[in-house]
C-alpha positions, -999 to 999 in steps of 0.1 A, spaced: 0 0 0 11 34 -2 -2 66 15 13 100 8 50 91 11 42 61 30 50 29 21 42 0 38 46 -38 38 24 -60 57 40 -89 70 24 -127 70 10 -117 104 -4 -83 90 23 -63 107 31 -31 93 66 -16 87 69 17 75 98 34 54 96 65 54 125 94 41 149 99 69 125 75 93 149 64 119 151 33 141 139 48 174 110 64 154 102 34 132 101 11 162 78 32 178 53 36 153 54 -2 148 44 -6 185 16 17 183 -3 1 148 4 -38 165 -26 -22 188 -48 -8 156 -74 -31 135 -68 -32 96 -90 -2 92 -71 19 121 -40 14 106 -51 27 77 -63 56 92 -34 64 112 -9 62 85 -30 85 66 -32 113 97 5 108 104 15 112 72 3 152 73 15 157 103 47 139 103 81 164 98 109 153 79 145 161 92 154 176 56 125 204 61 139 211 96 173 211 84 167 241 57 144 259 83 176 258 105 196 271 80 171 297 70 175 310 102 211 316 96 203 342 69 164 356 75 143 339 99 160 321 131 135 304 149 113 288 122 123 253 128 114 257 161 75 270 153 71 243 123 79 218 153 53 235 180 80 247 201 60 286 198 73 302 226 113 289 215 108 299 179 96 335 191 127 340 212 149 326 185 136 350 164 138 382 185 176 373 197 188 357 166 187 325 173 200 336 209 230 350 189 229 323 163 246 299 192 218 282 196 207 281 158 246 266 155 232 239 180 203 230 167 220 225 134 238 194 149 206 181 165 178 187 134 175 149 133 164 144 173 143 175 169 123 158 141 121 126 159 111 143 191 79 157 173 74 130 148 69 107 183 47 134 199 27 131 162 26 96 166 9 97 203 -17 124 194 -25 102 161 -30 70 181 -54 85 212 -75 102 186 -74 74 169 -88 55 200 -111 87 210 -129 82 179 -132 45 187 -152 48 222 
């Protein structure tokens, strides 16, 4: 099946594993976790709600570097991190040392919200259920 980027393979036990550009383990295993709990149908839906709100490390990689030359801070708004990405932007990325640290951490940021996606997918998911 594929769903918006998403491609996944269902296993001889209808287990789903999900490639996704720059998925990593920690993420992947995660995500695996949470659809061994969803029906056929669920799965299906979550995959679909994750996929538009899922962040790819390349976008926050060229929002991080963006803020090196106009807008420091976007990264951190794209990722919900509001009140962060309005001080980054009012002190420069608190004087582009902490736009220079983020830069060697784009790939945890993504994961960290991509795993916060994940959770608010599955309990509406299982809101929508009761």
């Amino acid at each position: 099946m594929f769903y918006n980027g998403l491609i996944i393979f269902l296993k001889m036990e209808d287990q789903a594993i999900i490639f996704l550009a720059g998925l990593d383990v920690e993420e992947s295993l995660y995500i695996k976790k949470l659809l061994l709990d969803l029906g056929p149908e669920d799965r299906s839906n979550f995959i679909q709600i994750y996929a538009g709100k899922r962040r790819d490390p390349v976008l926050i990689l060229v929002c991080i570097l963006a803020g090196f030359l106009c807008f420091a801070g976007l990264h951190r708004l794209i990722t919900e991190r509001i009140g962060l990405g309005i001080a980054y932007f009012f002190t420069g990325g608190f004087l582009l040392i902490g736009t220079l640290i983020d830069l060697f951490r784009y790939k945890k940021i993504a994961r960290t919200y991509n795993i916060k996606m994940a959770a608010r997918t599955f309990e509406m998911l299982g809101v929508w259920k009761n």
